[in-house]
Backbone bond lengths (Angstrom), bond angles and torsions (degrees), N, CA, C in turn:
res aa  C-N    CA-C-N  psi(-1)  N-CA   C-N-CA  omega(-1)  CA-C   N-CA-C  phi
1 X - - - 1.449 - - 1.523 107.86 -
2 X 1.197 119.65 123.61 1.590 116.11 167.59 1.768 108.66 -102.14
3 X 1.296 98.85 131.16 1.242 134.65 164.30 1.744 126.75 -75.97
4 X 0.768 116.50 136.34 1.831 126.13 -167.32 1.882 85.28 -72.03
5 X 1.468 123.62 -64.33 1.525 110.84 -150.31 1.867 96.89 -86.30
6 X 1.353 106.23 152.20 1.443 114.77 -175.79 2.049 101.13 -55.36
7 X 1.660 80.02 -48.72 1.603 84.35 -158.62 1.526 112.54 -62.30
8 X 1.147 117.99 -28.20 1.411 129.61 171.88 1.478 123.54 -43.93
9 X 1.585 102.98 -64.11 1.188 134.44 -179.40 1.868 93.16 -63.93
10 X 0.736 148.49 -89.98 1.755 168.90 168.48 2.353 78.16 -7.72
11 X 1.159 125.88 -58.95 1.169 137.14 -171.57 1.320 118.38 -47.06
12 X 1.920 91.69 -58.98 1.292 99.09 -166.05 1.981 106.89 -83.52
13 X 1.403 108.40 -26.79 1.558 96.12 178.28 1.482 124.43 -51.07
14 X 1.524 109.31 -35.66 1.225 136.64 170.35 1.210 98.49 -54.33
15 X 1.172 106.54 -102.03 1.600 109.23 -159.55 2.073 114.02 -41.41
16 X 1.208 131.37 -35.43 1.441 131.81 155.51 1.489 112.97 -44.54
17 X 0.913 118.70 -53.53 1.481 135.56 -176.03 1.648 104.49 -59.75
18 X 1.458 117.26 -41.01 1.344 122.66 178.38 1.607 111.22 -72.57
19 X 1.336 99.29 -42.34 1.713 112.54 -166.73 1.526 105.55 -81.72
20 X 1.164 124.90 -23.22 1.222 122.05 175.89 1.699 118.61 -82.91
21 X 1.212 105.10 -26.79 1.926 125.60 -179.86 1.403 83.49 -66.93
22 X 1.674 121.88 -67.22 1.397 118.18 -147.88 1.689 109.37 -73.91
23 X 1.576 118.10 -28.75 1.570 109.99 167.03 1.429 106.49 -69.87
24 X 1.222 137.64 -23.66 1.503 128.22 -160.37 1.669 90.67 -80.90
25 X 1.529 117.57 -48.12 1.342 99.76 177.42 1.576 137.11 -72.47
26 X 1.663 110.19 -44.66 1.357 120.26 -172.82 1.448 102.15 -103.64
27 X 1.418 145.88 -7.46 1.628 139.59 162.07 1.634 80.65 116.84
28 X 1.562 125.38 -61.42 1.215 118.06 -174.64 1.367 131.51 -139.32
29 X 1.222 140.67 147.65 1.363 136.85 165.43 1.373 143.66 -75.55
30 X 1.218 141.58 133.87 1.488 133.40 163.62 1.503 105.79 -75.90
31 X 1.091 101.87 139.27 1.939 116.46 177.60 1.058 102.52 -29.43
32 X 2.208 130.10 145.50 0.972 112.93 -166.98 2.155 70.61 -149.15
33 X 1.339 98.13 170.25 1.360 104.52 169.94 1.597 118.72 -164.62
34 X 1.405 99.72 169.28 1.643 120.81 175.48 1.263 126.01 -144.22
35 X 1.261 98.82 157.96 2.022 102.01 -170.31 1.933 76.62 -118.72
36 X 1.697 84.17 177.91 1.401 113.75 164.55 1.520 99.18 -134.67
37 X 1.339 106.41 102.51 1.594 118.84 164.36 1.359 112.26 -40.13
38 X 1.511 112.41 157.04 1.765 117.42 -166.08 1.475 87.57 -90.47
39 X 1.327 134.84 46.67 1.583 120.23 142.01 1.097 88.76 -148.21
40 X 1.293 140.36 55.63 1.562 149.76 164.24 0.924 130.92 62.56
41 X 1.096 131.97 10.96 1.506 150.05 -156.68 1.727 102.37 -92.91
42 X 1.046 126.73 143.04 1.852 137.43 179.10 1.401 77.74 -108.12
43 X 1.768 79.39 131.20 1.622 117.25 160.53 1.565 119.15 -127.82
44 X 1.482 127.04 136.00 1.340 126.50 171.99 1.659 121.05 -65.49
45 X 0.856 131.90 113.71 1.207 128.01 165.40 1.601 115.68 -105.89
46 X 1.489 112.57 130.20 1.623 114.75 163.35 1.447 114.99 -152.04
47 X 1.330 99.20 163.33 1.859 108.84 -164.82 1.463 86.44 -95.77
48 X 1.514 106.71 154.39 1.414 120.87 -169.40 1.646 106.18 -162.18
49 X 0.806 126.46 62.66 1.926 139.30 -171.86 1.163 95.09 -62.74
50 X 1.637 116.32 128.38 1.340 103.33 -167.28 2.060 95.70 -89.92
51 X 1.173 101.62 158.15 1.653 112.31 165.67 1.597 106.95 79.37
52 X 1.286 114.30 1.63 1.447 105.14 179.27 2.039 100.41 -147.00
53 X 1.460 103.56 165.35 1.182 118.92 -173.45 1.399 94.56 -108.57
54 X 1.542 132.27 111.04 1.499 126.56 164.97 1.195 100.91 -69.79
55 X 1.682 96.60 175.85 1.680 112.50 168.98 1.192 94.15 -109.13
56 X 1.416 124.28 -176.03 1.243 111.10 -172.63 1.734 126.96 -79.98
57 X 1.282 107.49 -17.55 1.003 101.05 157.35 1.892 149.10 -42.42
58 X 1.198 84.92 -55.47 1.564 99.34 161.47 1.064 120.53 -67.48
59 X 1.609 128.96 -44.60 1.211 122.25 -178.78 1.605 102.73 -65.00
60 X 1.646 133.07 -42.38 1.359 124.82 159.64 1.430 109.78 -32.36
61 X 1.151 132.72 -62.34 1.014 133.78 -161.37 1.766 112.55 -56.21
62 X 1.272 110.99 -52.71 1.662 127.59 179.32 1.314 116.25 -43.69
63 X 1.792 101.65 -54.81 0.945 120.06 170.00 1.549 140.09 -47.12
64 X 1.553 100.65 -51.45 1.481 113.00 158.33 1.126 129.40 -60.81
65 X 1.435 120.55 -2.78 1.515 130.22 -144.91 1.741 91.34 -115.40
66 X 1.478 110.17 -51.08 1.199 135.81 164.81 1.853 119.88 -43.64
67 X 1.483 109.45 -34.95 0.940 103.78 -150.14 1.740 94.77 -99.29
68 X 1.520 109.79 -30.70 1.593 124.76 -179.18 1.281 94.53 -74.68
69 X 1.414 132.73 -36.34 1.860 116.39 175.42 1.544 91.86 -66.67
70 X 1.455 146.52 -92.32 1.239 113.37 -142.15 1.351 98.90 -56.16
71 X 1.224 157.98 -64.58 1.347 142.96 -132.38 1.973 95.90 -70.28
72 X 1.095 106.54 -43.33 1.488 82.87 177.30 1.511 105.99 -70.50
73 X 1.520 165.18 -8.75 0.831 173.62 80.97 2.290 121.23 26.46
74 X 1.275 96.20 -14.96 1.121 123.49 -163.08 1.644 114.07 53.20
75 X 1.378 120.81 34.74 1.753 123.51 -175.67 1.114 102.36 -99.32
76 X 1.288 134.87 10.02 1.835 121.33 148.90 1.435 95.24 -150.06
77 X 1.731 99.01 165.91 1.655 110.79 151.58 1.232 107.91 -133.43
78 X 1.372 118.60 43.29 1.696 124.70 138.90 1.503 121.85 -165.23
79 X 1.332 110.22 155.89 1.474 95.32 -173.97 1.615 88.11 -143.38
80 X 1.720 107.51 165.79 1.536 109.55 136.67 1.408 90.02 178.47
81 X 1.643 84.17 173.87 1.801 130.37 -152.63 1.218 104.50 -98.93
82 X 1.491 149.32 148.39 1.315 141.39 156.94 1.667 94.58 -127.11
83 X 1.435 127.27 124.14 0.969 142.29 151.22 1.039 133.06 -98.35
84 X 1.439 125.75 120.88 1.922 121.80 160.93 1.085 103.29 -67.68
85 X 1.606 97.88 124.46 1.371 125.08 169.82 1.739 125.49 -127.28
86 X 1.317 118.35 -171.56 1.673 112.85 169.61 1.126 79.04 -129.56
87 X 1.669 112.01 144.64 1.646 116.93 153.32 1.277 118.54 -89.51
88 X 1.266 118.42 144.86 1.506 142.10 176.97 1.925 119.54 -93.46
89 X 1.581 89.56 -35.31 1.297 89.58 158.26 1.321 94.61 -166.74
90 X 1.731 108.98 -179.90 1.230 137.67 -138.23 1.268 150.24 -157.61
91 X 1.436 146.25 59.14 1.228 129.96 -135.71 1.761 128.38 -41.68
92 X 1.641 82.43 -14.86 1.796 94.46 176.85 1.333 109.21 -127.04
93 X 1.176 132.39 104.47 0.966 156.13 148.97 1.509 116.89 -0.77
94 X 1.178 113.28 -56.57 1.882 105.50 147.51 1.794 146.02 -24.66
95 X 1.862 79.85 -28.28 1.076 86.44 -133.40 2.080 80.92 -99.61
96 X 1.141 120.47 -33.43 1.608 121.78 151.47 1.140 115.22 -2.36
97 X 1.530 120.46 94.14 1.559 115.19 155.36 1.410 106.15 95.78
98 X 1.342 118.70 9.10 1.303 121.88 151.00 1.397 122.56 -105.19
99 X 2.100 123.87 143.73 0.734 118.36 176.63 1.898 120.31 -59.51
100 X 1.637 76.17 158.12 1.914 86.82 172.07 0.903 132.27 -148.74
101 X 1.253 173.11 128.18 1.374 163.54 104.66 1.418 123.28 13.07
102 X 1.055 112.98 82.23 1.966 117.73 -174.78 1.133 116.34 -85.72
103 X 1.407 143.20 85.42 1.052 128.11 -174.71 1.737 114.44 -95.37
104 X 1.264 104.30 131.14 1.901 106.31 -173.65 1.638 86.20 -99.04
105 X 1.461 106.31 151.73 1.413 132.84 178.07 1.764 110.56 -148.93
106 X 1.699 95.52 124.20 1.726 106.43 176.22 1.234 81.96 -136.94
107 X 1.778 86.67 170.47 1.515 119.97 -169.55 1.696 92.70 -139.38
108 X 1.279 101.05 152.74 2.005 102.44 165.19 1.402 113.46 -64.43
109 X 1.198 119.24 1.34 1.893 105.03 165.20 1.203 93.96 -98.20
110 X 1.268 154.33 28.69 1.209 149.12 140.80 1.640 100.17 90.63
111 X 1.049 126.09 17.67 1.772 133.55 166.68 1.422 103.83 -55.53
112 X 0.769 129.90 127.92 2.164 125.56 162.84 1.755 94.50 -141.78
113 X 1.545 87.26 147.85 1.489 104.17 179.78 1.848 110.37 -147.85
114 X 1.325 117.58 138.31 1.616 105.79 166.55 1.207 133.11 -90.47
115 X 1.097 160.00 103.35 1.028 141.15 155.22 1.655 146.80 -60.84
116 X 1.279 137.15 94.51 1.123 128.06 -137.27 1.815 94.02 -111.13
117 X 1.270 92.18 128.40 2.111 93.86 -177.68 1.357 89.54 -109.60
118 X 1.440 143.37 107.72 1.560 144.30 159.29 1.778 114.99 -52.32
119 X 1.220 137.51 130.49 1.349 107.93 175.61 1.784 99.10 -139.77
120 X 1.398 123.93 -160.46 1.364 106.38 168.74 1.783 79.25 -171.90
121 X 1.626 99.04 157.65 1.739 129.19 -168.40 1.342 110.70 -101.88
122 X 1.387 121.84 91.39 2.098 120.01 -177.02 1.248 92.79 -67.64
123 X 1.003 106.62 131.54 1.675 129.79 147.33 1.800 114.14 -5.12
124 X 1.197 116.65 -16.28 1.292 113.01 -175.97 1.664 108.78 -129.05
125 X 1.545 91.22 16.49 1.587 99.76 162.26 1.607 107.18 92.19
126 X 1.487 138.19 -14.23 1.463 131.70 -174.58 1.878 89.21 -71.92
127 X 1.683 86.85 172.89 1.609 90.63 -172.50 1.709 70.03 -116.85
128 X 1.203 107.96 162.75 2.171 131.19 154.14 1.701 95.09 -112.19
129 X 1.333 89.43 154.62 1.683 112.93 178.18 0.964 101.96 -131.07
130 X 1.643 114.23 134.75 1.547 119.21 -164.23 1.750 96.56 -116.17
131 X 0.921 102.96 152.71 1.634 129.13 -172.68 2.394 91.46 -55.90
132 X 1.683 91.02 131.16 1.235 90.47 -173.43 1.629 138.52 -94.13
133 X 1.263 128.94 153.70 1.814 104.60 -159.29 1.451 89.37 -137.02
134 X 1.513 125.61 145.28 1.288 138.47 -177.75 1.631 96.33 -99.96
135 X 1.446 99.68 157.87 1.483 106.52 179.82 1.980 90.16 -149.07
136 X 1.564 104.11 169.63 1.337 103.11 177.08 1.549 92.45 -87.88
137 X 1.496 105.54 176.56 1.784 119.96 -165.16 1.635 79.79 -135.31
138 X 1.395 108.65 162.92 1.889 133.68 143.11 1.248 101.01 -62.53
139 X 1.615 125.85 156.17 1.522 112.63 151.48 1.501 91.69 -89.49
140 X 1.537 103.33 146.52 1.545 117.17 -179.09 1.264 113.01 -115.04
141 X 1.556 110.82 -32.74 1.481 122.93 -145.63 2.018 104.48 -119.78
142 X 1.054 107.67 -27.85 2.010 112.38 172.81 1.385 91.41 -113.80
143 X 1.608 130.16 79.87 1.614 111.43 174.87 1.348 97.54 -96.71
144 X 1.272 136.21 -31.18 1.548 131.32 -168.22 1.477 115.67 -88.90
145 X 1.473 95.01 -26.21 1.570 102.48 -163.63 1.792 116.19 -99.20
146 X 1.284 108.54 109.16 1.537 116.42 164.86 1.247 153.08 -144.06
């Protein structure tokens, strides 16, 4: 999928590229993320609580928490999240109730966008990748900073 902003696009290859390695190995992922450092550079970011195993929730949570301290911090001007998820709904109707890969993407001008990759698991373990659809996002992650 190409994306209009560099940093987005630079975000989202990454983060697909991550989310797709980590379902091919373990079936599924906990939320994982990346900034684009203020001289452009991709950085890994992940939540890691020490002494306990989140579900994904929490680790969403850490994560987001993580990601609005550096950005208020001025240590990126972009970030995003890719979560395994199920969709509930859908601009395509197909696409209802199948898992996906959602990845949210902001920038410090306060731009956010989703990207949603649909995919599904054959019986003999390959993953399919379903054709991809943007949706608008909240900004979650640069709320103070602009």
């Amino acid at each position: 999928m190409n994306l209009e902003c560099t940093d987005f696009q630079l975000l989202f290859d990454w983060l697909l590229k991550l989310a797709k390695q980590l379902l091919e190995k373990q079936g599924s992922f906990l939320p994982i993320g990346a900034i684009v450092l203020p001289e452009g550079k991709l950085g890994h970011v992940a939540a890691h609580p020490e002494g306990e195993q989140p579900g994904a929730h929490k680790a969403l949570e850490l994560l987001e928490g993580g990601l609005r301290i550096m950005a208020a911090k001025g240590k990126c001007r972009a970030a995003g999240m890719a979560i395994d998820t199920r969709l509930k709904a859908a601009p395509r109707k197909q696409d209802v109730g199948k898992d996906a890969i959602w990845i949210i993407l902001e920038q410090k001008s306060g731009d956010s966008q989703g990207v949603i990759v649909p995919y599904a698991k054959s019986l003999q373990g390959r993953f399919s990748y379903f054709s991809a659809f943007t949706q608008p996002e909240r900004p979650r992650i640069f709320l103070t900073v602009n």
